[in-house]
PAZAPA-4460 file (N, C-alpha, C; in steps of 0.05 Angstrom, whole numbers, plus 32768, in hexadecimal, padded with zeros to 4 digits):
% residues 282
    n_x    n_y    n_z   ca_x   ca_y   ca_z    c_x    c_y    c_z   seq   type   mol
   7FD4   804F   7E3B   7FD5   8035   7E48   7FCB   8038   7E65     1      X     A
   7FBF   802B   7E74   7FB3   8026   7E88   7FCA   801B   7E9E     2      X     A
   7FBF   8018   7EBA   7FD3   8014   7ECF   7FE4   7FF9   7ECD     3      X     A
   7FCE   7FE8   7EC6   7FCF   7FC6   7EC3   7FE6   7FC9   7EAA     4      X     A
   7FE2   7FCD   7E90   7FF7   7FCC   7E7A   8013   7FD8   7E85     5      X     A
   800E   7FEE   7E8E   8029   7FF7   7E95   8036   7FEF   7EAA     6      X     A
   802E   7FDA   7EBE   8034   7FCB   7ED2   8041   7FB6   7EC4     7      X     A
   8033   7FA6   7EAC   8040   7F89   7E9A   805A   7F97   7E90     8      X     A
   805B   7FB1   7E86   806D   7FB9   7E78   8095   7FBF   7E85     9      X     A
   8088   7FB5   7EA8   809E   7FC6   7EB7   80B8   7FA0   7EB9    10      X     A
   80CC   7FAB   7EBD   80E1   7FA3   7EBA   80EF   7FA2   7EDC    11      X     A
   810B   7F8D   7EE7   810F   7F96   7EFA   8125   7FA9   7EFE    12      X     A
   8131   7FAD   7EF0   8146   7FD3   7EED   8131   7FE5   7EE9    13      X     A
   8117   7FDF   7EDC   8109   7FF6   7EE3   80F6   7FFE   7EF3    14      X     A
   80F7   7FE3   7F11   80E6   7FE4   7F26   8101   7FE4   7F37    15      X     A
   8119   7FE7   7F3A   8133   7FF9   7F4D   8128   8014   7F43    16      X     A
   812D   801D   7F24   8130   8036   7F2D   8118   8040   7F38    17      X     A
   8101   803D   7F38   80E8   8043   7F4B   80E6   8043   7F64    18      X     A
   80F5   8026   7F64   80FB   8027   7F85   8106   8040   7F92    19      X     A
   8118   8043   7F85   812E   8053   7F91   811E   807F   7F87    20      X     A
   810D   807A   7F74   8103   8092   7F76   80E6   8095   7F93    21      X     A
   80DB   807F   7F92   80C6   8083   7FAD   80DC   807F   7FC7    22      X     A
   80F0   8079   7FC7   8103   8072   7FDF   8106   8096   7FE9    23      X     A
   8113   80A9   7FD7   8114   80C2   7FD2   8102   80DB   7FCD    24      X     A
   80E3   80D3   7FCB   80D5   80E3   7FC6   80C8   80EE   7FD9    25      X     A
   80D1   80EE   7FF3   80CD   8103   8008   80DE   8119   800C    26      X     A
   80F5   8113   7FFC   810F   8124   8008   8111   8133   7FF1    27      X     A
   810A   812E   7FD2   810E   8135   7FBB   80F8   813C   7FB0    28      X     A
   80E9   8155   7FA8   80DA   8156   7F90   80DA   8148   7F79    29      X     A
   80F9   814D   7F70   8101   813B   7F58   811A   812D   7F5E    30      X     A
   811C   8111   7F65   8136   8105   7F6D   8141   8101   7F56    31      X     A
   8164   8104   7F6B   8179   8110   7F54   817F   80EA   7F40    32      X     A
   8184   80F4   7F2C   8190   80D6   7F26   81A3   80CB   7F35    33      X     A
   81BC   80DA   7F41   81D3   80D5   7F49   81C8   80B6   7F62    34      X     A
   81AE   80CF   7F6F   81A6   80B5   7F80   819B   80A1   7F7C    35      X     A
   818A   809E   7F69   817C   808A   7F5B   8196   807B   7F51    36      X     A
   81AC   8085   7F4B   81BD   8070   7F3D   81C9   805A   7F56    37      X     A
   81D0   806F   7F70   81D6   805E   7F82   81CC   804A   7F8D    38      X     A
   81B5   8051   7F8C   81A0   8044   7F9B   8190   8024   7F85    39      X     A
   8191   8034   7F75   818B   8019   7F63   81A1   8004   7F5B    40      X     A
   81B9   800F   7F61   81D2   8004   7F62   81CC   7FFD   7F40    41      X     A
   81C6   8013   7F31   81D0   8014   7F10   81DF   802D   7F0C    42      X     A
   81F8   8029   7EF2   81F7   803D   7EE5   81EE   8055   7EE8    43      X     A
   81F4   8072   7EE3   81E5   808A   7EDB   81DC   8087   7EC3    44      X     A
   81E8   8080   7EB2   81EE   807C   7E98   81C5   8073   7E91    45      X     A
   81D3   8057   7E9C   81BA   8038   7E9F   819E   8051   7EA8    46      X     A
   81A9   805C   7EC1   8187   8068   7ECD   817D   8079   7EC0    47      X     A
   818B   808C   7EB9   8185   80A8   7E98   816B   8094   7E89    48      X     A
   817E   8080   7E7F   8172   806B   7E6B   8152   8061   7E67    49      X     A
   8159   805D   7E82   813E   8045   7E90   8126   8060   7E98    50      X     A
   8132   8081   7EAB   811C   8092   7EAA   810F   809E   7E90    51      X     A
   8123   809A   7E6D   8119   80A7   7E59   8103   8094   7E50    52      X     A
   80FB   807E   7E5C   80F1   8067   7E54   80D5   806D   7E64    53      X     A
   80DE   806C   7E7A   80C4   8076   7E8C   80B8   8096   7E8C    54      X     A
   80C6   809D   7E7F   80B4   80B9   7E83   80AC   80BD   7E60    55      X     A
   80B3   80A9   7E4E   80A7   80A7   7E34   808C   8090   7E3F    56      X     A
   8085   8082   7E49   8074   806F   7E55   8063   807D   7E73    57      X     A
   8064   8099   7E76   8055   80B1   7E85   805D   80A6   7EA5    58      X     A
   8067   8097   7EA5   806A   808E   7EC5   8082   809D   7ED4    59      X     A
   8097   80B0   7EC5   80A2   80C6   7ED5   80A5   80D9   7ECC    60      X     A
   80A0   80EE   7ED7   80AC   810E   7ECE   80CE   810D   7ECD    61      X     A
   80DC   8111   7EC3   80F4   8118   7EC0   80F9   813E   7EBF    62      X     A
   8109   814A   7ED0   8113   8160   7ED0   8135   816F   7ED4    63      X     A
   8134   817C   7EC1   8159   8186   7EC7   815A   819F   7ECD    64      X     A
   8163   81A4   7EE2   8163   81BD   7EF0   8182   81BE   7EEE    65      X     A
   818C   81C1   7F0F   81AE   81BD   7F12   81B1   819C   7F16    66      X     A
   81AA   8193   7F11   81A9   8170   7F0C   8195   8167   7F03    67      X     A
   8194   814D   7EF7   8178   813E   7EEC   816F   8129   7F00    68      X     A
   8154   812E   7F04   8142   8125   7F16   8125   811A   7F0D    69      X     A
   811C   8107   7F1E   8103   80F7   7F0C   80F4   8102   7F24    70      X     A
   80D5   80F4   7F22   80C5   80F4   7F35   80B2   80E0   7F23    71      X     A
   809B   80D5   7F39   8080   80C7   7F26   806E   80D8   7F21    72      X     A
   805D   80C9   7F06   803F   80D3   7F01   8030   80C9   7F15    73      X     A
   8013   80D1   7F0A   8006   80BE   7F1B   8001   809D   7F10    74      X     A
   8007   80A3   7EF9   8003   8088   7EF0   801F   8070   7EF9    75      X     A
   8039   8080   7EF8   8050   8073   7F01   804E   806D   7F20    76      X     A
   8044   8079   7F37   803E   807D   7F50   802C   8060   7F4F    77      X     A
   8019   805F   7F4B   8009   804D   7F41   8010   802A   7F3B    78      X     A
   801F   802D   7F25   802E   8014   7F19   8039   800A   7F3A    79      X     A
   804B   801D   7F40   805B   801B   7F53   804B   8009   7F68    80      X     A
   803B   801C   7F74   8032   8013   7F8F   8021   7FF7   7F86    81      X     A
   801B   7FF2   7F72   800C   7FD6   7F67   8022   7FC6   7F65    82      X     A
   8033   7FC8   7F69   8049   7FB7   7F66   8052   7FB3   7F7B    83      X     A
   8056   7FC4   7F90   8051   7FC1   7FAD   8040   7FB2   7FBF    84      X     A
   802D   7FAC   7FB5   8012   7FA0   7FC1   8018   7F84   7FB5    85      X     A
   801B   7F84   7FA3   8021   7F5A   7F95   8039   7F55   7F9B    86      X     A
   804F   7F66   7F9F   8069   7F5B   7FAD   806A   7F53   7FC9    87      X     A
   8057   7F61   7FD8   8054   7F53   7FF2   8035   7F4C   7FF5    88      X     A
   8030   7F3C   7FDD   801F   7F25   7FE5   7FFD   7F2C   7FE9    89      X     A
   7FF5   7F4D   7FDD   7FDD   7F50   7FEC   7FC5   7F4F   7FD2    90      X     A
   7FD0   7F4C   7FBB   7FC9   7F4C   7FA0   7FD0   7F34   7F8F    91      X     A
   7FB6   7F27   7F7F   7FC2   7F11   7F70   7FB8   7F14   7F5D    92      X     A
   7FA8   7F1D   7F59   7F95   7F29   7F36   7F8C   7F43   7F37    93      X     A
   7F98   7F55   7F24   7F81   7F66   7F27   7F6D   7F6A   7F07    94      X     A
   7F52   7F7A   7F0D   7F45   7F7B   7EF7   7F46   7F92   7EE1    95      X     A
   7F26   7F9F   7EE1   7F26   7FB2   7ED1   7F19   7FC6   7EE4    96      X     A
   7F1C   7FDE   7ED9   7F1A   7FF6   7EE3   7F00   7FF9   7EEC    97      X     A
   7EFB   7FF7   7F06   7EDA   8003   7F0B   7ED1   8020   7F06    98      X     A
   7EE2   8030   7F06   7EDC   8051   7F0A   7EED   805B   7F17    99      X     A
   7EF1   806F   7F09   7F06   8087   7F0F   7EF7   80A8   7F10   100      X     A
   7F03   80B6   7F1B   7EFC   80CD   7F27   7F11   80E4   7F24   101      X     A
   7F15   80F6   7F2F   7F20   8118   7F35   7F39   8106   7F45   102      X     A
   7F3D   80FC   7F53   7F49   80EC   7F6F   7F50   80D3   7F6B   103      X     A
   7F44   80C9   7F64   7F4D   80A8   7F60   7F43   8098   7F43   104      X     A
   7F49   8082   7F48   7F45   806B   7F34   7F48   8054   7F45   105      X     A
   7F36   8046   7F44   7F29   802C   7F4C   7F28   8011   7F36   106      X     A
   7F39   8005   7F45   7F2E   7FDC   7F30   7F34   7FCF   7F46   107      X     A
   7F1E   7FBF   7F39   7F16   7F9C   7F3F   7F2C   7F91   7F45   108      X     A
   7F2E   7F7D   7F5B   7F48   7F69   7F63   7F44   7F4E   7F72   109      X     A
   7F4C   7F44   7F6B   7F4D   7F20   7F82   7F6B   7F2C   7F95   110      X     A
   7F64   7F1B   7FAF   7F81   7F14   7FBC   7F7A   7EFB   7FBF   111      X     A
   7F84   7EE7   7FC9   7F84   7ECD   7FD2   7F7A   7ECE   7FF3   112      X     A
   7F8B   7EE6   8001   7F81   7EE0   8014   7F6E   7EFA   8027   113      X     A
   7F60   7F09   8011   7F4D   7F15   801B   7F34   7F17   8004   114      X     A
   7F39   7F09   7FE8   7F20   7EFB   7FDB   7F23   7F18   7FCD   115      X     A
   7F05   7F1C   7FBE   7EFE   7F33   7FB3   7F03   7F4E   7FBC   116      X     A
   7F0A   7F5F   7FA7   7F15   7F7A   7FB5   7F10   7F92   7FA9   117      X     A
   7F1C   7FAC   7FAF   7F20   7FBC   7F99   7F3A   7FCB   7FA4   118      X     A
   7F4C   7FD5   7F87   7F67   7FE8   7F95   7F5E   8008   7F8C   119      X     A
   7F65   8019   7F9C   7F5B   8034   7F96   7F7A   8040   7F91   120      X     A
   7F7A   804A   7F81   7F92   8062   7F7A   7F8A   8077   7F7F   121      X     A
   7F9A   8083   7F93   7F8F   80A4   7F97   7FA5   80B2   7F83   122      X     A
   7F9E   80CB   7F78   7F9D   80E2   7F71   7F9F   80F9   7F79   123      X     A
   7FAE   8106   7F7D   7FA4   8121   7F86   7FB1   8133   7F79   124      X     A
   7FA3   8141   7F60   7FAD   815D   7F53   7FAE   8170   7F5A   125      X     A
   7FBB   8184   7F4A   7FBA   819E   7F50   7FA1   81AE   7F63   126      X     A
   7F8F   81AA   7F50   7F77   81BC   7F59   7F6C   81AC   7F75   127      X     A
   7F6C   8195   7F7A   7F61   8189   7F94   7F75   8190   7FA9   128      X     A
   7F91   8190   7FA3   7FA7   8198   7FB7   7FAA   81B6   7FC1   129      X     A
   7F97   81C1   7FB3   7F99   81E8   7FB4   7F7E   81E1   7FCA   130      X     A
   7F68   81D5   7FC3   7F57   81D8   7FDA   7F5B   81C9   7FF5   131      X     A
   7F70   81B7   7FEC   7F70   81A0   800C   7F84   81B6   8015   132      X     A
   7F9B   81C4   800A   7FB1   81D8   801B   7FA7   81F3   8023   133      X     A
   7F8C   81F5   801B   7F82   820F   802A   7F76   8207   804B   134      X     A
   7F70   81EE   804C   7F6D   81E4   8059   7F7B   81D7   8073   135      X     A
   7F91   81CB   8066   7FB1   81C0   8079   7FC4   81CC   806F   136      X     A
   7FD7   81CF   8086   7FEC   81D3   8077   8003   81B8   8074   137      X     A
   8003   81B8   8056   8019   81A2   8052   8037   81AB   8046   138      X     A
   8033   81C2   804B   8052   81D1   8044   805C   81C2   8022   139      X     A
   8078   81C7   8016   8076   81C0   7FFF   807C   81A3   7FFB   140      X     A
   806A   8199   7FED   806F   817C   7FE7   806C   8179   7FC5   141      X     A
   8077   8160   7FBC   8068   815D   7FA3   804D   814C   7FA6   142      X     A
   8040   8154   7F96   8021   8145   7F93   8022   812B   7F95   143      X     A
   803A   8111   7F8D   803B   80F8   7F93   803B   80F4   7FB0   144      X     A
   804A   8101   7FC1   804A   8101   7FE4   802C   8103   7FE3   145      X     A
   8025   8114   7FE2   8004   811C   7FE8   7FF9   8107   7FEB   146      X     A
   7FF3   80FF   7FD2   7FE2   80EA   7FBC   7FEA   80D1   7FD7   147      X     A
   8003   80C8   7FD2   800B   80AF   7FEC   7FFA   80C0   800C   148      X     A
   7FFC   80D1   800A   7FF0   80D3   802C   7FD5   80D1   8029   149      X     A
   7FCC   80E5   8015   7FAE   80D9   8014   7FA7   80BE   8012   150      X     A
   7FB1   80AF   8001   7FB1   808F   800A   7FAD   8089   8026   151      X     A
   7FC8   8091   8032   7FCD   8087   8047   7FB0   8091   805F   152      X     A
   7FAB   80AA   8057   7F8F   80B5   8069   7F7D   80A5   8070   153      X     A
   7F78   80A1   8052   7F64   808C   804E   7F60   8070   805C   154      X     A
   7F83   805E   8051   7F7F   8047   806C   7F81   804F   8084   155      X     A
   7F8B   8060   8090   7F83   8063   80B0   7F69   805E   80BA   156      X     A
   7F5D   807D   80A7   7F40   8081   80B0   7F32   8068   80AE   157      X     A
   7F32   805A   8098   7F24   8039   8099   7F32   8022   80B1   158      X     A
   7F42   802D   80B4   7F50   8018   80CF   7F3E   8020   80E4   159      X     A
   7F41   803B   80E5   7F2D   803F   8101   7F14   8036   8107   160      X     A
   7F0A   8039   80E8   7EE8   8032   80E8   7EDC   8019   80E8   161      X     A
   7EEF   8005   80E3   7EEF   7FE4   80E3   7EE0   7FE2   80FD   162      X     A
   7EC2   7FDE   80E6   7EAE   7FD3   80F3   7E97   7FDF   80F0   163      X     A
   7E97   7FF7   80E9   7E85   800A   80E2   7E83   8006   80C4   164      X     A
   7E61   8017   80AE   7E60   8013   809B   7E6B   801D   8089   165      X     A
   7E8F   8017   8082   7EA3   801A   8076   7EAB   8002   8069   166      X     A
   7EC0   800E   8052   7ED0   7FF4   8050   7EDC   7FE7   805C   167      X     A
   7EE1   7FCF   8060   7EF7   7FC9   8069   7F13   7FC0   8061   168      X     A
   7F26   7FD2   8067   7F39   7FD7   8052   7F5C   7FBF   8061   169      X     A
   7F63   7FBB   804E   7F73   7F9F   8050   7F99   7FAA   804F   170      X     A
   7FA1   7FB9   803F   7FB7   7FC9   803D   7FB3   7FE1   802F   171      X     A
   7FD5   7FE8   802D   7FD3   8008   8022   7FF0   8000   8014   172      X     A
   7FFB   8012   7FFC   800E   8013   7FF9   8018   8030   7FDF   173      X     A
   8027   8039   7FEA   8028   8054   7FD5   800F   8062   7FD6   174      X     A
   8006   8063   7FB4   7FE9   8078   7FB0   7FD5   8064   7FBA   175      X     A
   7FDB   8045   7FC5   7FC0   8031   7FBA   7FB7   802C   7FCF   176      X     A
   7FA1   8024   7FDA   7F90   8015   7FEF   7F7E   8001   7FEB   177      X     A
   7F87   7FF7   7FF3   7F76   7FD0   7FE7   7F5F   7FCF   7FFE   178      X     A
   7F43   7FD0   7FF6   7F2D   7FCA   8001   7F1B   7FBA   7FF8   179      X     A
   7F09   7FBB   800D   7EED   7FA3   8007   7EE2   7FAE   7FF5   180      X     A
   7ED3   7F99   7FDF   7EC7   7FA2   7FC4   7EA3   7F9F   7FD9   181      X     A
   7E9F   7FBB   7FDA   7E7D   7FB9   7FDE   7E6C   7FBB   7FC8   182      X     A
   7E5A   7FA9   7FC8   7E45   7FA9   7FB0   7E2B   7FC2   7FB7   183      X     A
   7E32   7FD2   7FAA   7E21   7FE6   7FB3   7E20   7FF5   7F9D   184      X     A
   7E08   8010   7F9B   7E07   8022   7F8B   7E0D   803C   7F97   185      X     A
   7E18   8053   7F90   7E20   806F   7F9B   7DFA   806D   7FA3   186      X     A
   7DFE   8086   7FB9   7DDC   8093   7FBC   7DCF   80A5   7FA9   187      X     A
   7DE3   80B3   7F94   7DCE   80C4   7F8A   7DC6   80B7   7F71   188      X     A
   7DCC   8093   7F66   7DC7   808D   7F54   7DA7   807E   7F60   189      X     A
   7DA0   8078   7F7C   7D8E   8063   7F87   7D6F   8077   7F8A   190      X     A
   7D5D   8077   7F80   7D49   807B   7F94   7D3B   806A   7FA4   191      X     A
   7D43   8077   7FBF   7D36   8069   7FD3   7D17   806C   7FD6   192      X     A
   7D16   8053   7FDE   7CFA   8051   7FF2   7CF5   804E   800E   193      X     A
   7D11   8053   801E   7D0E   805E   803A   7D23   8071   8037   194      X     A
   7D1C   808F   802D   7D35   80A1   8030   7D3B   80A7   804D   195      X     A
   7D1C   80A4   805E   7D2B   80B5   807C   7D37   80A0   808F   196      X     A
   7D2F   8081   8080   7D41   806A   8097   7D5C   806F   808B   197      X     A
   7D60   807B   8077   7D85   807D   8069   7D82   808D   8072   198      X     A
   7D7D   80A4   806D   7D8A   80C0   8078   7D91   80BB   8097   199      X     A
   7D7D   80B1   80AB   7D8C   80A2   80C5   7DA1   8094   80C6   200      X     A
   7DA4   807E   80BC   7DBF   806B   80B6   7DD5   807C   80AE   201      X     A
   7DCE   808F   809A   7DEA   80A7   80A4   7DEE   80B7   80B2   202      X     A
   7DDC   80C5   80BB   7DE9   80D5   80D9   7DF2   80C8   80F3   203      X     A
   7DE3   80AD   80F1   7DEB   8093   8102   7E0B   8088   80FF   204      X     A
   7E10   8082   80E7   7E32   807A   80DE   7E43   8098   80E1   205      X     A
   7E39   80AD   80DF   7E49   80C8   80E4   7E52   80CA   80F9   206      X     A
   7E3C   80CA   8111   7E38   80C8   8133   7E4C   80B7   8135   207      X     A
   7E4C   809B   812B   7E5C   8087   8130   7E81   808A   8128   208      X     A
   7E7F   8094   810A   7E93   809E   810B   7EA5   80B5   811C   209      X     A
   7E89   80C7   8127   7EA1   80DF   8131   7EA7   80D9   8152   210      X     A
   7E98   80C5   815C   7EA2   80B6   8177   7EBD   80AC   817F   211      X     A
   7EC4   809D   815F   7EE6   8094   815D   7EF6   80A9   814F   212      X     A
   7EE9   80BE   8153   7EFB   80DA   814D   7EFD   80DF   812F   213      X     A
   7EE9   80D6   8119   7EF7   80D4   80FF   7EDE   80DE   80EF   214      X     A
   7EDF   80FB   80E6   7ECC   8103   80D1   7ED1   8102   80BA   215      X     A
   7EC3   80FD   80A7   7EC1   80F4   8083   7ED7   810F   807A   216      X     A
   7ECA   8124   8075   7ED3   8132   806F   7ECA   8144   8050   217      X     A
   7EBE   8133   8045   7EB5   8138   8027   7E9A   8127   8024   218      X     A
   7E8A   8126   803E   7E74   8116   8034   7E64   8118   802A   219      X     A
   7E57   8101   8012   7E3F   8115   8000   7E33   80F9   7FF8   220      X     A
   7E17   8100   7FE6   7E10   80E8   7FD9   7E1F   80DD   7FC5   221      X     A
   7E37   80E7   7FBF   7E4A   80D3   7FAE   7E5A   80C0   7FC1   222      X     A
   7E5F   80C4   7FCD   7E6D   80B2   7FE5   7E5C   809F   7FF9   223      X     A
   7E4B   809A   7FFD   7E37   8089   800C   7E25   8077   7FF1   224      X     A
   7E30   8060   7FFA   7E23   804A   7FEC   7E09   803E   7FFD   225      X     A
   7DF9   8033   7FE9   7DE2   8029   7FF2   7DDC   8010   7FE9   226      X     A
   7DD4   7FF2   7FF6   7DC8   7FDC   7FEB   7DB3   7FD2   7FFE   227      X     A
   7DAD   7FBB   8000   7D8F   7FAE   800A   7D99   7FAF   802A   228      X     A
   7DBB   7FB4   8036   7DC0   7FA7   8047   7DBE   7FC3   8054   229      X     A
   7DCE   7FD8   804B   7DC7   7FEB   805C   7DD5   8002   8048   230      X     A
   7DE8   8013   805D   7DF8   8026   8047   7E19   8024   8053   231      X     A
   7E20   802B   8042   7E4A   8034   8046   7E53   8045   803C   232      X     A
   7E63   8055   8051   7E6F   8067   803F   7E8D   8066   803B   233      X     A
   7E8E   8078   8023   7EB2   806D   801A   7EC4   808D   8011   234      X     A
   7ED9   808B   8008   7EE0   80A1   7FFC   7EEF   80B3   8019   235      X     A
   7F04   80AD   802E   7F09   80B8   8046   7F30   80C5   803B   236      X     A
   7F35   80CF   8026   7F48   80D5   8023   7F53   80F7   8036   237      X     A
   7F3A   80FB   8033   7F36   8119   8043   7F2E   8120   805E   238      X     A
   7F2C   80FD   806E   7F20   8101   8089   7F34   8110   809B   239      X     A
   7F27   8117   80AC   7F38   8122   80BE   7F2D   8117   80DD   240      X     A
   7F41   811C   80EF   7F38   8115   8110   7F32   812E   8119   241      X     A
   7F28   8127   8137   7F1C   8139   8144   7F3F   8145   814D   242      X     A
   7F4F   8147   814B   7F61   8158   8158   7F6A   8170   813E   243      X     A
   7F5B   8170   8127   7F5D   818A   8116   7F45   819F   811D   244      X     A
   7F5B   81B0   8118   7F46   81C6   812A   7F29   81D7   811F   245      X     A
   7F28   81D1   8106   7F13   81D2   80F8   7EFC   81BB   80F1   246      X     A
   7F00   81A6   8106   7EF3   8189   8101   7ED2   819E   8104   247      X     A
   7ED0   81A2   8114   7EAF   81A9   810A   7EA2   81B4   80FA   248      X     A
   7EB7   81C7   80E3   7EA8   81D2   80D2   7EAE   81C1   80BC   249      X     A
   7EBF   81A9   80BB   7EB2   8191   80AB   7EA8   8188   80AC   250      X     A
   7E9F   8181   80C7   7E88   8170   80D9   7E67   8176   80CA   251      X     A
   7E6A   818F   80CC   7E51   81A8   80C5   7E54   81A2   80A8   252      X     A
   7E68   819D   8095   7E62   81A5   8081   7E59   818D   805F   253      X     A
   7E67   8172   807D   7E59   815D   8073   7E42   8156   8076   254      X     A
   7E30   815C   808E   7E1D   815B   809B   7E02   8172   808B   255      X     A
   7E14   817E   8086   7E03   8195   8072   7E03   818B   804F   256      X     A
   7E11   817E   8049   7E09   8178   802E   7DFB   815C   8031   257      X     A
   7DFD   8149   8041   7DDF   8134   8043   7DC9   8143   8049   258      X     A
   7DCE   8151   8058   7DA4   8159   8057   7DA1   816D   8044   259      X     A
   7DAD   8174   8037   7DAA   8187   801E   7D98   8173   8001   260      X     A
   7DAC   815A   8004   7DAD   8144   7FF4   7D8B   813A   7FF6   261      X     A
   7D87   8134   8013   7D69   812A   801D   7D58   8144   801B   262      X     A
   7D61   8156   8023   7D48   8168   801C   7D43   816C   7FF5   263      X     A
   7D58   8170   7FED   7D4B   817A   7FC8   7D46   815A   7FC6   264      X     A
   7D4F   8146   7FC8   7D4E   812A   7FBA   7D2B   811D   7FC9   265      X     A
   7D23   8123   7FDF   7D0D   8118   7FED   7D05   812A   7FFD   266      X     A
   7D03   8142   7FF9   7CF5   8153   800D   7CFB   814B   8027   267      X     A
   7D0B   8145   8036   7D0F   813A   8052   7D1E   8154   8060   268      X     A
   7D16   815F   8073   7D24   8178   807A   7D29   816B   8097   269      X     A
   7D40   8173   809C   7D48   816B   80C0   7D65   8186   80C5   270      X     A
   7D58   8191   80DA   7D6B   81AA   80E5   7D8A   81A0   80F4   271      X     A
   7D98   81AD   80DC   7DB6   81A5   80DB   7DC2   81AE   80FD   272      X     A
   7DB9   81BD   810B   7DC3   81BD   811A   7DBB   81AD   813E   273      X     A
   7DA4   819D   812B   7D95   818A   814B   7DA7   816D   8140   274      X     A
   7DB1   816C   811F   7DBA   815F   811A   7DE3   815A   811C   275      X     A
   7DE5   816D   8129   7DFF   8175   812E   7E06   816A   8154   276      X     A
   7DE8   8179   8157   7DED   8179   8172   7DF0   8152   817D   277      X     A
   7DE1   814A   816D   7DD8   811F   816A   7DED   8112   8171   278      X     A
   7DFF   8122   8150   7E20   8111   8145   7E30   811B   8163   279      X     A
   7E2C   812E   816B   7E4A   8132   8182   7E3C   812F   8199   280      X     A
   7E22   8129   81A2   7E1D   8123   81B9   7E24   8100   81C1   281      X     A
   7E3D   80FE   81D9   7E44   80E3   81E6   7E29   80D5   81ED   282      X     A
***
């Protein structure tokens, strides 16, 4: 079952005890029932009940160590934070699935009061969390914390950029981030007929981005959209600011896979480091 079905399927004893497991899931790998019982003001008995229900319906892990403890999937994380977003008002339809990835899953949505949209569910597994922690250190967490901060990365970095060729993104909640639906195609599906006026327009939006302190972090031709109007790029779960101390060898290393992209895709060669020197020169 998909996010949407298992959202129709949820009950309100079984959106307390959720509550009460995201209320806990900073402090707990696996929160104990004892607290979920308090907190949802049910039963132990009732919450046992209601997690054998949800973790037969994949939306929690259940574990018994020296007590029994739940946590979310990603698909329960999910439900959750979509339920979050229509409870305070920022969601009133959603659709069907545009595309999903390693990281996320993306669908179609109306609000009333920001029109057409899309909600992104981040993800973050195993294998992406072994390369982002060689990277930061996030000491031990479970992968749901993650997953919510990467969310959360993401709306920042688009808060900052409001105005630049980004989304423009409307809320955040849990794994989800509700943004502007751009009509666009990724770049490596488009052949262009001005590759070097795009290839400009992105070192231009890079420059622009790293002025307000905020580099992509993972930039590539899967992440930069292209239409008649210009280009955008999307996908900022991994941005980082200029106060990490390795910002330039991301800087360098997004900067190095676009002209990699323009040189095999259009023979366009431009020296990564006159083009380094562009983006950080005030």
């Amino acid at each position: 079952m998909e996010i949407i079905e298992r959202y129709k399927s949820m009950n309100k004893h079984k959106w307390k005890v959720m509550d009460a497991i995201f209320k806990y899931l900073w402090d707990f790998e696996f929160v104990p029932v004892e607290l979920i019982s308090k907190r949802a003001n049910l039963s132990a008995t009732k919450v046992e009940s209601i997690l054998r229900d949800l973790s037969d319906e994949k939306m929690v892990e259940n574990k018994i160590t020296e007590y029994i403890g739940s946590t979310f999937t990603f698909i329960g994380l999910s439900v959750y934070s979509l339920h979050r977003m229509v409870r305070r008002g920022k969601i009133d339809m959603i659709g069907k699935k545009m595309g999903e990835g390693k990281e996320s899953v993306v669908y179609n949505c109306y609000s009333e009061k920001f029109g057409e949209c899309v909600i992104k569910f981040h993800r973050v597994g195993y294998p992406s969390f072994k390369k982002v922690k060689e990277k930061r250190d996030y000491g031990t967490l479970h992968f749901s914390v993650l997953t919510i901060r990467s969310a959360r990365n993401e709306y920042n970095a688009l808060r900052e950029l409001t105005g630049l060729a980004v989304p423009k993104v409307y809320a955040w909640e849990g794994n989800a981030v509700l943004m502007e639906l751009i009509d666009a195609k990724e770049l490596f599906k488009v052949k262009l007929e001005n590759p070097e006026d795009v290839l400009e327009m992105i070192i231009d939006e890079t420059k622009a981005m790293f002025l307000r302190e905020i580099i992509h972090g993972d930039l590539s031709q899967y992440n930069i959209l292209v239409n008649p109007e210009g280009i955008w790029i999307i996908d900022f779960p991994q941005s980082i600011t200029l106060e990490c101390e390795d910002w330039e060898w991301f800087l360098r290393r997004d900067v190095e896979n676009v002209l990699k992209y323009f040189k095999k895709t259009y023979g366009i060669e431009k020296d990564i480091n006159d083009v380094m020197e562009y983006i950080k020169k005030e």
